[in-house]
C-alpha positions in Angstrom: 105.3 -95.7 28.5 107.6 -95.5 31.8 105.8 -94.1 35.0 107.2 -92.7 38.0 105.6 -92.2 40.7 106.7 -90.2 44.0 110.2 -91.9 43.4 112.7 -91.3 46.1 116.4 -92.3 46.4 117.9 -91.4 49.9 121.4 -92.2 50.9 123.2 -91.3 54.2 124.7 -87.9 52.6 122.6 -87.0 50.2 119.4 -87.6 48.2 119.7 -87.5 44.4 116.0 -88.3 43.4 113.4 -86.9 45.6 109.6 -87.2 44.8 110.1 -87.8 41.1 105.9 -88.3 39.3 107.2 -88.6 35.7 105.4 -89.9 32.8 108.0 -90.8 29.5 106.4 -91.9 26.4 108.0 -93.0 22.9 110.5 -90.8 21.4 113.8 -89.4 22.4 113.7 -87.7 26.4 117.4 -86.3 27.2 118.0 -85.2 31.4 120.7 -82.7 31.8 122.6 -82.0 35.1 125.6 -81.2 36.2 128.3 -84.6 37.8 126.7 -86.7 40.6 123.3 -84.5 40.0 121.7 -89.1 40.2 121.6 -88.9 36.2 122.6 -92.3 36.2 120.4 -93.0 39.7 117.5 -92.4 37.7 118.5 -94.5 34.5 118.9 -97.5 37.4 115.7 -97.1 38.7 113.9 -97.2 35.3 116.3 -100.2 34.3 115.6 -102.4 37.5 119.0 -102.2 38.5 118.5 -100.3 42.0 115.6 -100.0 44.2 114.2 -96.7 45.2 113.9 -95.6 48.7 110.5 -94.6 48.5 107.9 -94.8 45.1 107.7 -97.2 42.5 108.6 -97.7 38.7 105.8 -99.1 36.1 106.6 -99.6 32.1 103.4 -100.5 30.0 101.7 -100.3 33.2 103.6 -103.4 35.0 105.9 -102.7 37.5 110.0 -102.9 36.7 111.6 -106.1 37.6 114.4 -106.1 40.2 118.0 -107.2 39.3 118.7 -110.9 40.7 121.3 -113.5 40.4 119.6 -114.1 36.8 119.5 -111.0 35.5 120.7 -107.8 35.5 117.4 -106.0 35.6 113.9 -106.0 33.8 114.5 -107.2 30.6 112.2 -104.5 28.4 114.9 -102.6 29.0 118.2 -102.1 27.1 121.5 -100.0 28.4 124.0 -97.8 26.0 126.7 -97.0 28.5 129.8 -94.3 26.9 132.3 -96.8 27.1 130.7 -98.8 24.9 131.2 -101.9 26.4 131.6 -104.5 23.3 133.4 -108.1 24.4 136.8 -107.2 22.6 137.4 -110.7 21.7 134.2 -110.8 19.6 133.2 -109.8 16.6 130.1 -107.5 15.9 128.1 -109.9 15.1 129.1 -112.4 18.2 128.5 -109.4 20.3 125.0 -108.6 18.9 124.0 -112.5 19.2 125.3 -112.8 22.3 122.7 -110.0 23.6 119.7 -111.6 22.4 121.0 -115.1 23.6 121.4 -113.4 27.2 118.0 -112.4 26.9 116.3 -115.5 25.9 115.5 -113.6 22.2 116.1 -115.9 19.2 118.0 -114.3 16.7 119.8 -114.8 13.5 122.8 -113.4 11.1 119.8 -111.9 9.4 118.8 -109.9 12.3 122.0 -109.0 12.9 122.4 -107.4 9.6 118.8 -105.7 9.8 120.0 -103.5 13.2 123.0 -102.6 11.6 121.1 -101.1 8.9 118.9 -99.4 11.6 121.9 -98.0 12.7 123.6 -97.0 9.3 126.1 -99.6 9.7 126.8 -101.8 6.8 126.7 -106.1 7.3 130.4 -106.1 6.4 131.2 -105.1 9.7 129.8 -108.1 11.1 133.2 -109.6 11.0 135.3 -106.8 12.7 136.5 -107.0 16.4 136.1 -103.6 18.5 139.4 -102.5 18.5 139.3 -102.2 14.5 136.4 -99.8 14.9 136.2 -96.5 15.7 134.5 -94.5 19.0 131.6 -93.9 16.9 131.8 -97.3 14.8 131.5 -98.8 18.3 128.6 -96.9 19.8 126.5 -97.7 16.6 126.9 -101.1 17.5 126.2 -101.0 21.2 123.0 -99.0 19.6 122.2 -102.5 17.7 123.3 -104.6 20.2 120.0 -102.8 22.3 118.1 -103.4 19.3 118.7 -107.2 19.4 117.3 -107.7 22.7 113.7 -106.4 21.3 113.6 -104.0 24.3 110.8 -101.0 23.7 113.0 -98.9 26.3 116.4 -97.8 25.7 118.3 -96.1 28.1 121.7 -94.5 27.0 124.1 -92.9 29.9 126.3 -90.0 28.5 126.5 -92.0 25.0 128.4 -89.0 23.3 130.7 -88.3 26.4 133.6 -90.2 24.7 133.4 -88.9 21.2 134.0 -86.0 18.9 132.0 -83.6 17.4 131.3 -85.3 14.1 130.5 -88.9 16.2 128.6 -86.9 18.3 126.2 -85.4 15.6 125.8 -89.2 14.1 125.1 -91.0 17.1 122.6 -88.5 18.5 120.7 -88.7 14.5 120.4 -92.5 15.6 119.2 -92.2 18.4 116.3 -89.4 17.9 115.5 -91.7 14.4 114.9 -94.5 16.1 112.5 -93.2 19.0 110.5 -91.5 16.3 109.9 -94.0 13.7 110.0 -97.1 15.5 108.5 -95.8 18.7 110.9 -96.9 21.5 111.1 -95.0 24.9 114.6 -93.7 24.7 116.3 -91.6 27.8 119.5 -90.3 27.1 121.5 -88.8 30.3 124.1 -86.6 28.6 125.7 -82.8 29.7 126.0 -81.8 26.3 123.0 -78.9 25.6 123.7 -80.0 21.7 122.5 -83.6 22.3 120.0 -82.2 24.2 118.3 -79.7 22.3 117.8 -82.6 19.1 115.4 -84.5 21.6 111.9 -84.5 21.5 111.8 -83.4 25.0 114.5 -82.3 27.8 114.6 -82.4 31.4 116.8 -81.1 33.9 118.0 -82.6 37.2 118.7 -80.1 40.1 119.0 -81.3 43.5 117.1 -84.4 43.2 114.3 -82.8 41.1 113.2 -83.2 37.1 112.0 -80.0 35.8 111.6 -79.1 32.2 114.8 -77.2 30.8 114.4 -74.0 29.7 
């Protein structure tokens, strides 16, 4: 579980999180709001990547590790950016290892094939560099890559934004599968009411506040 607890973030113009108390458990939590509403503010809170102003971050009850020159935040937490991000001059299965080895997690080809299957992905695609893949191909494996780092909280930023309606439908499936059968915290930050509505539960952020949508 991720708590929140009278989180603040001020800069000198504006304030995009203001006395957030949130509680997220496991299953799929989707926050809708409109460009610069701190949608991506609040996924750097939770992952340790910024620093509130004011209030504090706990997961499991412990609080979130800062970012430092050794990491890039607390590590029970895994990031799906839109873009994908994949090394381009790996394969899928460098990529995937890669993740785990960056997190200290032993892992093997045969893990590698098990979270592509999580992710309806067959192992032949262990061999194939990004730029062979597709938009959705590629999020699916920045899906598994999260999975490698045995991370029980998964935060995805806009993970639909680049892809079409079809992608869209699969990736989002994924996503709401794997928060209700294998119980991870997932928060997916996305302006797209479709993606929204398939989650188990959906917030909106308004002028630094989360509010139920509806």
């Amino acid at each position: 579980m991720i708590v929140l607890d009278g989180v603040t973030v001020e800069y000198s113009d504006s304030v995009p999180l203001e006395r957030v108390t949130l509680e997220l458990e496991p299953g799929c939590t989707a926050v809708m709001g409109p460009s610069g509403s701190g949608k991506s503010t609040l996924l750097r809170i939770i992952a340790g990547q910024q620093k509130p102003t004011v209030g504090a971050v706990a997961i499991d009850g412990v609080a979130v590790a800062a970012a430092s020159w050794r990491s890039s935040g607390d590590p029970r937490v895994a990031l799906i950016h839109q873009d994908y991000r994949l090394v381009p001059f790996l394969t899928v299965e460098q990529n995937l290892l890669l993740a785990a080895e960056l997190r200290e997690v032993n892992r093997s080809a045969v893990d590698v094939d098990d979270a592509l299957d999580r992710v309806g992905l067959p192992s032949a695609m262990r061999s194939r560099l990004p730029r062979t893949m597709s938009g959705g191909e590629q999020q699916r494996v920045a899906i598994a890559r999260a999975l490698m780092t045995g991370a029980p909280v998964v935060l995805a930023d806009e993970p639909t934004g680049a892809l079409d309606e079809g992608n869209t439908e699969r990736i989002t499936e994924v996503l709401v599968d794997l928060g209700r059968k294998e119980r991870l915290v997932i928060v997916v930050a996305t302006h797209d009411p479709g993606v929204a509505r398939r989650m188990d539960r959906c917030l909106r952020l308004i002028d630094g506040k989360l509010a139920p949508a509806g």
